[in-house]
C-alpha positions as CSV (number, residue, x, y, z in Angstrom):
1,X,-9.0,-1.2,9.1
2,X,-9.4,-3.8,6.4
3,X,-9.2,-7.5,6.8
4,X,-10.2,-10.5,4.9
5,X,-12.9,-12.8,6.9
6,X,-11.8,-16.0,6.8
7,X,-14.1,-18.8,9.4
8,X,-12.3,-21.9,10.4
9,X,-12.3,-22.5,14.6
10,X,-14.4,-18.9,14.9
11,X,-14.6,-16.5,12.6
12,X,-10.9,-14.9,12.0
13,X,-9.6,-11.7,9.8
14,X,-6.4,-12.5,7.9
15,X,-4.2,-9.2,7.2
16,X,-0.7,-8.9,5.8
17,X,1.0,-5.8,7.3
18,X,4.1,-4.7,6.1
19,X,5.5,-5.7,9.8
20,X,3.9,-8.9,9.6
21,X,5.8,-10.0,5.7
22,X,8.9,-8.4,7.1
23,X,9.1,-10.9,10.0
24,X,7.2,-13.7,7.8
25,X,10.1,-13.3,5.4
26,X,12.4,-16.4,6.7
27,X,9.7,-18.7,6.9
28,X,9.6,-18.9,2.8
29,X,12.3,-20.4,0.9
30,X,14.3,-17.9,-1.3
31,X,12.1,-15.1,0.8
32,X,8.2,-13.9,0.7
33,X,8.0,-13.0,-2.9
34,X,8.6,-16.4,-3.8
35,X,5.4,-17.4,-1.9
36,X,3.8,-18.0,-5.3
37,X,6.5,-20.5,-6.7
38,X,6.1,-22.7,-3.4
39,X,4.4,-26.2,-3.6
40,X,1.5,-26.6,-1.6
41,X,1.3,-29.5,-1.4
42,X,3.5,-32.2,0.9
43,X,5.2,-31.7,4.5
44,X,7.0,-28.0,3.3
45,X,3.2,-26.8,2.1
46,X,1.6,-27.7,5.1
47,X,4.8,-25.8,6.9
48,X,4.4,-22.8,4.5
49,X,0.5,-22.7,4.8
50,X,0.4,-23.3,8.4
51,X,3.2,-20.3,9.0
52,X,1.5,-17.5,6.7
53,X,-1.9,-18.5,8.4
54,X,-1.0,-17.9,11.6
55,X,1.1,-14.6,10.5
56,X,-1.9,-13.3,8.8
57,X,-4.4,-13.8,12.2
58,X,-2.0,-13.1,14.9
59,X,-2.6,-9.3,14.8
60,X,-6.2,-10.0,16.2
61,X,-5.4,-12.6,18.3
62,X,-2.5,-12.6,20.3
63,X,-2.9,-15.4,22.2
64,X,-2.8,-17.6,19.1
65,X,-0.4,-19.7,18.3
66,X,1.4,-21.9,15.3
67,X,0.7,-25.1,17.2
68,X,-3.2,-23.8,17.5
69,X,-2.8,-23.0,13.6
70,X,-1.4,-26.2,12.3
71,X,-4.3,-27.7,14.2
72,X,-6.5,-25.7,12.4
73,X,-5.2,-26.9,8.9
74,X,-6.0,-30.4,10.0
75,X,-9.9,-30.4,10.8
76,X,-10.5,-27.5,7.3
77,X,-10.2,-27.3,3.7
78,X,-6.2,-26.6,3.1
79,X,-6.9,-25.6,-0.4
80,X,-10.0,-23.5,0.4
81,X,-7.5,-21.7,3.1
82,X,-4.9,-21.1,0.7
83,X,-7.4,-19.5,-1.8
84,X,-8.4,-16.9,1.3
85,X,-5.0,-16.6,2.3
86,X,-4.1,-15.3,-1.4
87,X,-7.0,-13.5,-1.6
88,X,-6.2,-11.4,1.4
89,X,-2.4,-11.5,0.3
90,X,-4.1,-9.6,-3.2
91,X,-6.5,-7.7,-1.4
92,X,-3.7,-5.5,1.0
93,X,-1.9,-4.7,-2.2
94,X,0.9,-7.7,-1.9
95,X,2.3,-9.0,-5.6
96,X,5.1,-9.7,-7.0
97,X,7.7,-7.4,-8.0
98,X,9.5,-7.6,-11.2
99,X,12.2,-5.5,-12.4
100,X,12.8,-7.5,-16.2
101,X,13.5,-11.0,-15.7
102,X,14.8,-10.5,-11.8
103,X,12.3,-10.7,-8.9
104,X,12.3,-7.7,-6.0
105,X,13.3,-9.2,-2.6
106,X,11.1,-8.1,0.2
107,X,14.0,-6.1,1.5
108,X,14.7,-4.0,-1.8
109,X,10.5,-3.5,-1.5
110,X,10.6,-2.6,1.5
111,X,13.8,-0.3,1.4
112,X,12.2,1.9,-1.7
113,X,8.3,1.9,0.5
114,X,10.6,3.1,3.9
115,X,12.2,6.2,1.5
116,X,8.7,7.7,0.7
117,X,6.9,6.2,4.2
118,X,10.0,8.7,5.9
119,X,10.7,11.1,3.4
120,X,7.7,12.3,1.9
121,X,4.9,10.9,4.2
122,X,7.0,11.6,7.6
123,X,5.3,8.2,9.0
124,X,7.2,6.5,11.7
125,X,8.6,2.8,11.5
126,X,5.8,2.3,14.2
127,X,2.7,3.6,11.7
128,X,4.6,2.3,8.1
129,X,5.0,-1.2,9.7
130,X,1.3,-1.6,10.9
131,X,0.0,-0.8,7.5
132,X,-0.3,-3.2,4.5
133,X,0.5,-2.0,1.0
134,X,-3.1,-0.8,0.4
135,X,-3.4,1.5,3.4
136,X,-0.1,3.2,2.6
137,X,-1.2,3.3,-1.2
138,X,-4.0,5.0,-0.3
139,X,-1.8,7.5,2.4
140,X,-0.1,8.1,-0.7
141,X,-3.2,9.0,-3.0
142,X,-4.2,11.3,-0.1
143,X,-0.3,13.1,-0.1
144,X,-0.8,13.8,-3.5
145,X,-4.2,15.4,-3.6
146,X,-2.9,17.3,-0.7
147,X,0.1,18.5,-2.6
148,X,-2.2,19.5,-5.8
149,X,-4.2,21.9,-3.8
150,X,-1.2,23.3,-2.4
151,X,-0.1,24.0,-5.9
152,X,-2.8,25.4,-6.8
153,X,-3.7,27.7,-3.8
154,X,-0.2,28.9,-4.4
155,X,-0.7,29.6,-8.3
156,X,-4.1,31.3,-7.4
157,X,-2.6,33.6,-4.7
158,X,0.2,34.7,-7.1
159,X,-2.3,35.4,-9.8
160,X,-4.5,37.4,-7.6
161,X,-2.2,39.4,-6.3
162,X,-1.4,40.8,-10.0
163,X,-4.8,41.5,-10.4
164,X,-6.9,38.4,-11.0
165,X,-8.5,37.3,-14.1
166,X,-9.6,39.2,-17.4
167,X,-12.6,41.2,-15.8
168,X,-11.5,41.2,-12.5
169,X,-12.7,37.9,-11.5
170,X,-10.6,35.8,-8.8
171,X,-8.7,32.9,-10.2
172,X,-9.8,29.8,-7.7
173,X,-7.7,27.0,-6.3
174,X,-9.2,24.4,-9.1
175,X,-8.0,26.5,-12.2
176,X,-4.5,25.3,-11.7
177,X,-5.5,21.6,-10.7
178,X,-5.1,20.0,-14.6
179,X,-6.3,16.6,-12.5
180,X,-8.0,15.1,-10.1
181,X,-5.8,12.1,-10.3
182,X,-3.5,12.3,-7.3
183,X,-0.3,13.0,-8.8
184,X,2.1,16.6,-7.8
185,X,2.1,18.9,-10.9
186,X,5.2,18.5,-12.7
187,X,7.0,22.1,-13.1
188,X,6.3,22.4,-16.6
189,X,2.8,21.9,-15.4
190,X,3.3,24.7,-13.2
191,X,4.8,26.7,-15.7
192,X,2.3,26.5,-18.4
193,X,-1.1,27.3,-16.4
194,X,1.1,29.9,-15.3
195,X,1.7,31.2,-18.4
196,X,-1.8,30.1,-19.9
197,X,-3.2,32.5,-17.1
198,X,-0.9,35.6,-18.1
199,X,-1.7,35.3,-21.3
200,X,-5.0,35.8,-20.6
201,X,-4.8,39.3,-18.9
């Protein structure tokens, strides 16, 4: 599980789950991807600071709470908390999401993460809403390495069962994998090694 050490009463592990920005969300004005924009300075910084804090260390210690955290931002270094609080933000994958001159709400984010976390991934709201954007990035990476290898063990069966290679040697999972980036072979892709490898007989 990855976390971002930050040591202020004890030593404390900030982390921005999916669950935790969707219920952080009201907390910001104009919404979480807005965080950025917000002054940090003043009564509404301390507020802001104070709120994400606490949202970011709660999942470790559930007996903390905002009172205890606003208490914290009096005895430490605001600014040096808000440069480990946007370091964690960066570190589980949170940015801001532009589509042209319009920024993404959280919700729209969220709605287009849910349609791959359900879809393709078949995670529950449970498992999606526990990780941040880096954990399911990485799920992701995984699904699509996954899905390579089942393209090509599929290619290389159907090729062996006509008879294999020039010379009677087996074609092998890894001679219809054009990448090891994770990324699902497009059907063209499919098509030509396909092709490539009948031409060769």
């Amino acid at each position: 599980m990855y976390s971002t050490l930050i040591v202020l009463d004890k030593p404390r592990h900030l982390r921005y789950t999916f669950g935790v920005i969707s219920d952080f969300e009201q907390a910001i004005p104009g919404g979480f991807m807005n965080l950025f924009e917000c002054e940090v300075s003043g009564e509404n910084g301390f507020r802001v600071c104070r709120d994400i804090l606490y949202a970011g260390m709660k999942w470790e210690d559930p007996h903390l709470t905002i009172p205890d955290t606003g208490t914290m931002l009096l005895y430490f270094d605001r600014i040096a908390i808000w440069d480990k609080i946007f370091k964690a933000l960066g570190y589980d994958g949170w940015i801001s999401k532009k589509e042209g001159n319009e920024p993404v709400t959280t919700k729209e984010f969220l709605d287009e993460v849910e349609k791959i976390a359900y879809g393709d991934l078949h995670l529950s709201p449970h498992e999606l809403y526990a990780l941040t954007p880096r954990e399911f990035n990485l799920i992701l990476e995984k699904y699509g390495e996954i899905e390579n290898y089942r393209v090509g063990l599929v290619c290389a069966t159907i090729m062996n069962s006509v008879g294999g290679k020039k010379g009677g040697e087996a074609y092998q999972v890894s001679d219809f994998i054009v990448s090891k980036k994770p990324k699902v072979m497009s059907d063209d892709e499919i098509k030509k090694n396909l092709m490539l490898a009948f031409g060769g007989r």
